[in-house]
C-alpha positions in Angstrom: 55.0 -20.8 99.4 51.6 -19.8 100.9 50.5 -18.0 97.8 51.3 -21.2 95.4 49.6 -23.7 97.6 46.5 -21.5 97.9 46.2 -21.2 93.9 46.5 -25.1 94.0 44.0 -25.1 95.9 42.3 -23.3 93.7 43.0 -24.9 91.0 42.0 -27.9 92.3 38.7 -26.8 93.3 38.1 -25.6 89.7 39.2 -28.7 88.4 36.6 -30.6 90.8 33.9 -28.7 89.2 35.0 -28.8 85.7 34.8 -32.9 86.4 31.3 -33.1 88.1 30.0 -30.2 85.2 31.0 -32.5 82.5 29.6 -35.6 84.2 26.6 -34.0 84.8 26.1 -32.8 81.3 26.8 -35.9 79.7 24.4 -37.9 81.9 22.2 -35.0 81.0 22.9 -35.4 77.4 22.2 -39.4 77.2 19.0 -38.5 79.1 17.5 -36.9 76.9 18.5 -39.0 73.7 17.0 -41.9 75.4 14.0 -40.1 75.8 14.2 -39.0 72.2 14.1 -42.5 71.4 11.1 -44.5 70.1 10.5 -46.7 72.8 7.3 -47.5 74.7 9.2 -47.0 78.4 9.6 -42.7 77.4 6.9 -40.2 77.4 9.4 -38.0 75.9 9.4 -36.0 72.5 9.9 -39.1 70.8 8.8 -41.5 73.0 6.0 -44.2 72.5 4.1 -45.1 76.0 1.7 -42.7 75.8 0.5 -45.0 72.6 1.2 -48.1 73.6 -0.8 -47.0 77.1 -4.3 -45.7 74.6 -3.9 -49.0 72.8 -4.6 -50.8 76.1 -7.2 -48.5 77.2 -9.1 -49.0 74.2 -9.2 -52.6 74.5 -6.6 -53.5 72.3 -4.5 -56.2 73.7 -1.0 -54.3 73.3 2.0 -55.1 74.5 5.8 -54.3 74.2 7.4 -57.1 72.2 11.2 -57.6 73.5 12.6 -60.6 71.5 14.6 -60.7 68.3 11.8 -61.1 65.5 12.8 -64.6 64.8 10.9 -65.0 68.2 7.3 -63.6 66.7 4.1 -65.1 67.4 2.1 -66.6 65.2 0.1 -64.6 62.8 -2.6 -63.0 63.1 -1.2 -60.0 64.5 -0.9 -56.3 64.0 3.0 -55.1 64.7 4.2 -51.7 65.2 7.5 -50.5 64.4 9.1 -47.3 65.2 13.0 -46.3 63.8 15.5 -46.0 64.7 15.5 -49.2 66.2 17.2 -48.4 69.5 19.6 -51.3 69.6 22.6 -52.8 67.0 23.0 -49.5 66.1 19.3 -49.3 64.6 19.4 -52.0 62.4 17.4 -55.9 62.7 19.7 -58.5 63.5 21.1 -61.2 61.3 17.9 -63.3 60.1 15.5 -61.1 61.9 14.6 -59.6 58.4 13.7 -62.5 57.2 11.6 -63.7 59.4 9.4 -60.0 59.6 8.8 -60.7 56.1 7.7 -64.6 56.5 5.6 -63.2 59.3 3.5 -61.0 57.2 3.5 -63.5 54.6 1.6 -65.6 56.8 -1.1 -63.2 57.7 0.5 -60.5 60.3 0.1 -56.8 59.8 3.1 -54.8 59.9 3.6 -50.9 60.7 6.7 -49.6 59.8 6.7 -45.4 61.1 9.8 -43.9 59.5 11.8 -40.8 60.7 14.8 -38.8 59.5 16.8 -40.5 61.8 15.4 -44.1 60.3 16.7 -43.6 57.0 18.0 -46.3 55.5 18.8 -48.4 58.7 16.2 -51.3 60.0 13.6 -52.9 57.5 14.5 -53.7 54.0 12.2 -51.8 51.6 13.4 -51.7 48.3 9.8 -50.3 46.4 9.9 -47.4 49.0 11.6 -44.5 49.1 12.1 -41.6 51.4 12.5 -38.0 50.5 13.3 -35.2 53.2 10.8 -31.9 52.1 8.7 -28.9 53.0 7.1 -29.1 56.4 3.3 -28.5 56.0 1.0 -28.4 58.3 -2.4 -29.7 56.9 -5.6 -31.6 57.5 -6.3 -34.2 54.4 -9.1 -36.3 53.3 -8.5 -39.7 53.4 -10.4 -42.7 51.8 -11.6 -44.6 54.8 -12.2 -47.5 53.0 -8.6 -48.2 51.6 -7.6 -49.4 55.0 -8.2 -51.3 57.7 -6.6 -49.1 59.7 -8.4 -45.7 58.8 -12.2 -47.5 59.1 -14.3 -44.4 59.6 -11.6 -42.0 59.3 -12.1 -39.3 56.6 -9.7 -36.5 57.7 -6.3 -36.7 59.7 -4.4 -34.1 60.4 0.0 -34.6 58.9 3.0 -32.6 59.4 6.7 -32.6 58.9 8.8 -32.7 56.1 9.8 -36.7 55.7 7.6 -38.1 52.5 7.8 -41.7 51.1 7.6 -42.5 47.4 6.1 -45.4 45.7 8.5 -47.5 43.7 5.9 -49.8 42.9 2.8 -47.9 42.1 0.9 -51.5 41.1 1.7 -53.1 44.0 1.4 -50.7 46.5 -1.5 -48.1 47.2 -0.9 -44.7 48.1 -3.1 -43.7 50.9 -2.4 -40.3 52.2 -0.4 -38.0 50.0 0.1 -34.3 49.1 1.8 -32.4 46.3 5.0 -33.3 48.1 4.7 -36.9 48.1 3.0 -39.6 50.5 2.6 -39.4 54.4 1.4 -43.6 54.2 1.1 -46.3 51.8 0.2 -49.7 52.0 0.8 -53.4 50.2 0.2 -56.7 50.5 2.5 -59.5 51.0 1.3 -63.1 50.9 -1.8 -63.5 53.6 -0.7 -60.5 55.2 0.0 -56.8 54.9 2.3 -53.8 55.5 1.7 -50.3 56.0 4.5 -47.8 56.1 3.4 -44.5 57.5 6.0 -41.3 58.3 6.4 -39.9 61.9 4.3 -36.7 60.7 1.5 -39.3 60.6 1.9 -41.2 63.6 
């Protein structure tokens, strides 16, 4: 009788630490995807603050923008987007589409940065594609003039191995590219403009 209630005990113990082990490692493990994710409150791998902290330093009046994007200010504007979106399980709500687009339309700037995990989920692009290739490391020259974005820029460094292609080569204008395909590429819609850069880039 002794002998079985000790290896209850035992087992019990064991079975204490198997629970607390398991909760620890799944609060462990949704740590560290919510620091994976692209949001301006995590200075982790994927993580945004560190940006959204230079913009303000360097004058720029940025700010973390909260609201469904039927809520957007009016134009002008310059808004950064980085996928997955972390919320509806990465995709814009009903309507919010929509009214991105009318946004631009009426003189905003949009920056869409797209990652693997991005793929086909937020933003509607149909004249832009995304192809998963080689990662290369490399420094390219860039045409400082094609953007407002790379004014006096002549050389940025890319990596990784996500590369957009252009659907729509007369409407939209390649702007940093190697043999593999393009790192960014910009095109106008209406008053405004949108520029769809890979997370190599960003």
């Amino acid at each position: 009788m002794r002998t079985g209630g000790k290896e209850a005990w035992i087992l019990a113990v064991l079975l204490a630490l198997f629970v607390v082990a398991t909760a620890f490692l799944t609060q462990r493990g949704e740590l560290n995807q919510r620091r994976d994710q692209p949001t301006t409150y995590s200075t982790g791998r994927g993580g945004t603050k560190a940006l959204l902290e230079l913009m303000g330093k360097q004058g720029f009046a940025a700010k973390r923008f909260e609201r469904p994007y039927t809520k957007l200010p009016a134009p002008p504007g310059l808004l950064i987007m980085f996928e997955p979106i972390a919320r509806e399980g990465g995709n814009l709500g009903e309507g919010e589409n929509d009214a991105l687009w009318k946004w631009v339309e009426k003189g905003g700037h949009f920056v869409l940065v797209v990652s693997k995990k991005g793929i086909g989920r937020g933003v509607q692009l149909d004249a832009v594609g995304v192809d998963v290739q080689a990662n290369h490391a490399a420094d390219l020259p860039v045409d400082s003039g094609s953007s407002p974005l790379l004014r006096d820029v002549h050389t940025l460094h890319v990596e990784g191995d996500i590369r957009l292609e252009n659907l729509d080569k007369k409407s939209q204008k390649t702007l940093v590219s190697d043999a593999d395909g393009a790192y960014a590429l910009t095109f106008t819609r209406g008053k405004g403009r949108a520029t769809v850069v890979t997370e190599g880039l960003a």
